[in-house]
Backbone as CSV, one residue per row, in Angstrom:
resi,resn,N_x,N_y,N_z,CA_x,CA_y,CA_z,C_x,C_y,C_z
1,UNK,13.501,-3.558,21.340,13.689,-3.973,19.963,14.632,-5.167,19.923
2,UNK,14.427,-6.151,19.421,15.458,-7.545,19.117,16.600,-6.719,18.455
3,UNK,17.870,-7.788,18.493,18.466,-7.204,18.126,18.357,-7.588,16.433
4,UNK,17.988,-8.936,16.089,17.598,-9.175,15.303,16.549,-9.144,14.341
5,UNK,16.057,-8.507,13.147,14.985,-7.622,12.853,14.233,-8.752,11.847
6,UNK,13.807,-9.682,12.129,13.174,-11.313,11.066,12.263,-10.575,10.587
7,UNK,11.941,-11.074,9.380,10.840,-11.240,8.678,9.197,-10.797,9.152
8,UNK,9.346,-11.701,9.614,8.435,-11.906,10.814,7.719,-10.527,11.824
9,UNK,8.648,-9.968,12.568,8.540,-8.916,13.459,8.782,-7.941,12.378
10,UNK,9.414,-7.672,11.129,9.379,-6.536,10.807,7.983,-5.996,10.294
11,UNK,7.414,-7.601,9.682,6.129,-7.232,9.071,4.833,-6.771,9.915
12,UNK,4.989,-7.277,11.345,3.952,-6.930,12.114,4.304,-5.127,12.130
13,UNK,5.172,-4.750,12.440,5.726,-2.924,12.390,5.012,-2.636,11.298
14,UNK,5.239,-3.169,10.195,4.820,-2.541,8.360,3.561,-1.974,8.732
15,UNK,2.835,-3.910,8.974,1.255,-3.086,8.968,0.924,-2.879,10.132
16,UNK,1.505,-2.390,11.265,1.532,-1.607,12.343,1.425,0.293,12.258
17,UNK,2.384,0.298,11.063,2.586,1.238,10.790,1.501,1.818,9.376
18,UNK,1.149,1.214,8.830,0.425,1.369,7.395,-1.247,1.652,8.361
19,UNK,-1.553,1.106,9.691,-2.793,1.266,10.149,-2.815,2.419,11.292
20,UNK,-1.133,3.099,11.421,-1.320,3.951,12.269,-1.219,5.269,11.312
21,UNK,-1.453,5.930,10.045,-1.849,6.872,9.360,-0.623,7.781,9.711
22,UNK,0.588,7.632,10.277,1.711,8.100,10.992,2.764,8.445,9.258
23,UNK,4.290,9.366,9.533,4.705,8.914,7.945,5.665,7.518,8.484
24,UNK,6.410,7.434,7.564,7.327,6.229,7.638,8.243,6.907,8.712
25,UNK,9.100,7.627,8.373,10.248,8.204,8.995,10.122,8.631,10.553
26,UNK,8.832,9.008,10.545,8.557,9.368,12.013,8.438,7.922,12.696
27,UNK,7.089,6.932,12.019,7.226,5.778,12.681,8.504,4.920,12.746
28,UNK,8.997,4.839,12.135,10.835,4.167,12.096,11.617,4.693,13.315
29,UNK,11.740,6.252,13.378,12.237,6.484,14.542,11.898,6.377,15.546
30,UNK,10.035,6.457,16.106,9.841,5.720,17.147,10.088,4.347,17.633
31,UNK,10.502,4.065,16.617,10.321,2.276,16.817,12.292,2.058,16.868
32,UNK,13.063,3.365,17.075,14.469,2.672,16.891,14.871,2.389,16.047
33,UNK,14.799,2.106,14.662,15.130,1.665,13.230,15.286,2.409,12.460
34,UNK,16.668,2.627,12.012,17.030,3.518,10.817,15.968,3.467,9.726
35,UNK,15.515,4.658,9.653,14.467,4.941,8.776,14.616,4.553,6.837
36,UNK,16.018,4.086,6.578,16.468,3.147,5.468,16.112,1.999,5.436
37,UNK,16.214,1.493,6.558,16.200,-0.187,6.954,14.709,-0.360,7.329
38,UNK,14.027,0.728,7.512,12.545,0.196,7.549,12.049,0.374,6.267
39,UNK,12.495,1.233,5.200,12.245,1.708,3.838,11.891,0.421,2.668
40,UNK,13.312,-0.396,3.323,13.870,-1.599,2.789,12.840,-2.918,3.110
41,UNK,12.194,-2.433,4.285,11.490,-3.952,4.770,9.811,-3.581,4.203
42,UNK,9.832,-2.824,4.655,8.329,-2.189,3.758,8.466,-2.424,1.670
43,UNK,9.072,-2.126,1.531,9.326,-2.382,-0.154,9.439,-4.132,-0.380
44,UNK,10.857,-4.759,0.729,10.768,-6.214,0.369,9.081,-7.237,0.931
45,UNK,8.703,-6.725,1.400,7.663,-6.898,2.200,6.345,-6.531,1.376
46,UNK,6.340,-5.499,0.856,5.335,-5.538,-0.247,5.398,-6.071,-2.086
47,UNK,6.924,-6.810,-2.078,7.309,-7.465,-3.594,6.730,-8.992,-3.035
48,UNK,6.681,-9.323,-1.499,6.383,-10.671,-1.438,5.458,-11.534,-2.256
49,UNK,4.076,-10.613,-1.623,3.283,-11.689,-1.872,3.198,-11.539,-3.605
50,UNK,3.126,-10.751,-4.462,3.439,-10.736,-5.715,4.680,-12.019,-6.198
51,UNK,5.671,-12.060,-5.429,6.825,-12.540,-5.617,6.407,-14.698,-5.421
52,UNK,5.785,-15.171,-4.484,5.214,-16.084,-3.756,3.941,-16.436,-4.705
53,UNK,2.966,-15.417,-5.213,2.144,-15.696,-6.743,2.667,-16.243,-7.582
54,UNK,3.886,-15.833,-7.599,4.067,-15.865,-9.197,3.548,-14.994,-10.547
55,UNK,3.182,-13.585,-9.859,2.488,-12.844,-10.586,3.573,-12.205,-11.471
56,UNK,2.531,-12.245,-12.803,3.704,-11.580,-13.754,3.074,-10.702,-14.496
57,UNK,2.097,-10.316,-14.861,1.073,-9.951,-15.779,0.603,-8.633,-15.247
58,UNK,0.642,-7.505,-15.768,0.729,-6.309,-15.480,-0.628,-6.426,-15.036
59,UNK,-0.761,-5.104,-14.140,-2.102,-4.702,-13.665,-3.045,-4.227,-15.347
60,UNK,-4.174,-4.516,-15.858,-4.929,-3.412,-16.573,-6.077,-2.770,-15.934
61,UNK,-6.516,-2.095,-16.822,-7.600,-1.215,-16.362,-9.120,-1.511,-17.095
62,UNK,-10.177,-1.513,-16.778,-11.244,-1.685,-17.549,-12.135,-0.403,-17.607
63,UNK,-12.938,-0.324,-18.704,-13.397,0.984,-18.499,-14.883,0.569,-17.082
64,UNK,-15.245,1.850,-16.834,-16.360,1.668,-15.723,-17.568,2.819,-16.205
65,UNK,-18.527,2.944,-15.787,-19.309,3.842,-15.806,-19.490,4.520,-14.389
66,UNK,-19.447,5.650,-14.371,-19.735,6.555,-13.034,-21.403,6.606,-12.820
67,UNK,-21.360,6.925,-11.410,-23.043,6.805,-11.278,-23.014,8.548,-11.044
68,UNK,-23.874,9.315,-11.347,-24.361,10.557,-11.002,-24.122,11.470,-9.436
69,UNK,-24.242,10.742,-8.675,-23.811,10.989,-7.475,-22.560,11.082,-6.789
70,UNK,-21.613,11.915,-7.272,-20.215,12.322,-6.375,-19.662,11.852,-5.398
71,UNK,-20.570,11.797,-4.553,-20.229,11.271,-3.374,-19.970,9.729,-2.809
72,UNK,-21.203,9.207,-3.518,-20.930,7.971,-3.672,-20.065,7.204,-4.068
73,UNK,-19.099,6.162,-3.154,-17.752,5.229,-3.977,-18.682,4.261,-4.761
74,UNK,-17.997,4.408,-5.871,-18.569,3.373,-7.199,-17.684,2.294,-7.364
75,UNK,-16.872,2.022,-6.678,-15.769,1.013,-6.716,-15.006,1.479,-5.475
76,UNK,-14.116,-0.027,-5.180,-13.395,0.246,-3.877,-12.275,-0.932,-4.339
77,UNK,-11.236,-0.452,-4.087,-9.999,-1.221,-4.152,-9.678,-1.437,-3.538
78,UNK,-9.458,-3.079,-2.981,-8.126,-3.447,-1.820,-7.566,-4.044,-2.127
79,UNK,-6.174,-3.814,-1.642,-4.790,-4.275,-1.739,-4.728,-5.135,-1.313
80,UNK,-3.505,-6.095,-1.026,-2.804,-7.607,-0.883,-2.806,-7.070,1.020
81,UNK,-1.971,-5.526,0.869,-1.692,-5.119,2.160,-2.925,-4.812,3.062
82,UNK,-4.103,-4.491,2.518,-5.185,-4.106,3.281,-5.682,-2.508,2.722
83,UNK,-5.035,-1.759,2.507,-4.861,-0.633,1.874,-6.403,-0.747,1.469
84,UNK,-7.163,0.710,1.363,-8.561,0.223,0.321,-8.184,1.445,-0.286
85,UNK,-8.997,2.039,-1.466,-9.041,2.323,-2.127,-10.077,2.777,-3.014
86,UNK,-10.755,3.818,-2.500,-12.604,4.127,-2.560,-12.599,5.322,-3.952
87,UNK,-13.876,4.874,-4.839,-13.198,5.504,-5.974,-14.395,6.584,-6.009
88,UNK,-14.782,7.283,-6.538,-15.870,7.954,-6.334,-16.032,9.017,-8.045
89,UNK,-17.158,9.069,-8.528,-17.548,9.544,-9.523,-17.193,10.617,-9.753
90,UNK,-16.986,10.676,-10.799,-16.233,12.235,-11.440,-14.466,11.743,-11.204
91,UNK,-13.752,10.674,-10.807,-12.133,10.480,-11.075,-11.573,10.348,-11.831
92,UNK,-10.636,10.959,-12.105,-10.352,10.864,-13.724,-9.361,9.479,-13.817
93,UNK,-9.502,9.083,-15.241,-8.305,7.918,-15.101,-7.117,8.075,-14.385
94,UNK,-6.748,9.470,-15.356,-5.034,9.726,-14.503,-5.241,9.770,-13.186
95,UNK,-5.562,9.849,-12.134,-6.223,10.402,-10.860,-6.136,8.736,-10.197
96,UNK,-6.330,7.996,-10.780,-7.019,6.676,-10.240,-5.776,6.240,-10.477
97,UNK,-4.825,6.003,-11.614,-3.544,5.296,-12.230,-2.346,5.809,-11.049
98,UNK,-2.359,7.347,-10.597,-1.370,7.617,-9.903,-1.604,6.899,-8.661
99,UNK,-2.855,6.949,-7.969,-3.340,6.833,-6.366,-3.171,5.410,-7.023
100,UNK,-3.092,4.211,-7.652,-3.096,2.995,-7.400,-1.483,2.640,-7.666
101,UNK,-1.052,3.419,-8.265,0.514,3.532,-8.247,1.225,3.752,-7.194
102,UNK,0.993,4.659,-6.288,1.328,5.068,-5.323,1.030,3.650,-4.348
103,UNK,0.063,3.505,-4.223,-0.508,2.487,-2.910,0.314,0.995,-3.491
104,UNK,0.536,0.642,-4.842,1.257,-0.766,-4.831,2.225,-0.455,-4.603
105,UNK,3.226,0.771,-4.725,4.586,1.282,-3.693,4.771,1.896,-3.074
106,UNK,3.645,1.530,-1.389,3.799,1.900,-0.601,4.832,2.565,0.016
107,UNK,5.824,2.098,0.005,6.672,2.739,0.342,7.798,3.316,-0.074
């Protein structure tokens, strides 16, 4: 581990860690890094690219129609981070508002 933790190298860990399905705390401690200080780089790390937009304008929602088939994703969401986000018929709004809540604060 550097001793120095840049920008740079922390973000390759983030989505190192966001593609190994692992939790945070466990991956932090494998990796040597107080599991705060990776908390911290994952959060500043996901305000970036929002931050670098210039985005200001809240997320909304539009209504959709479900197709008959359950199983089938009727929409798929991806994130800035890569994150997807597969929606599937019969979800309820609230259901969809939390899981996209959750995934823009990753961490």
């Amino acid at each position: 581990m550097p001793k120095k933790r840049t920008a740079a190298w922390m973000a390759r860990l983030v989505a190192q860690w966001r593609r190994s399905g692992a939790s945070g705390a466990s991956f932090a401690r494998r990796h040597q890094i107080p599991v705060w200080t990776f908390w911290y780089w994952c959060r500043k790390l996901s305000a970036e690219p929002l931050a670098k937009a210039g985005h200001t304008t809240p997320t909304t929602f539009v209504p959709v129609r479900m197709t008959a088939d359950l199983d089938t994703p009727v929409m798929e969401i991806v994130f800035a981070g890569g994150e997807r986000l597969q929606v599937r018929g019969g979800a309820s709004a609230d259901l969809l508002r939390a899981a996209v809540t959750a995934l823009r604060s990753a961490c």
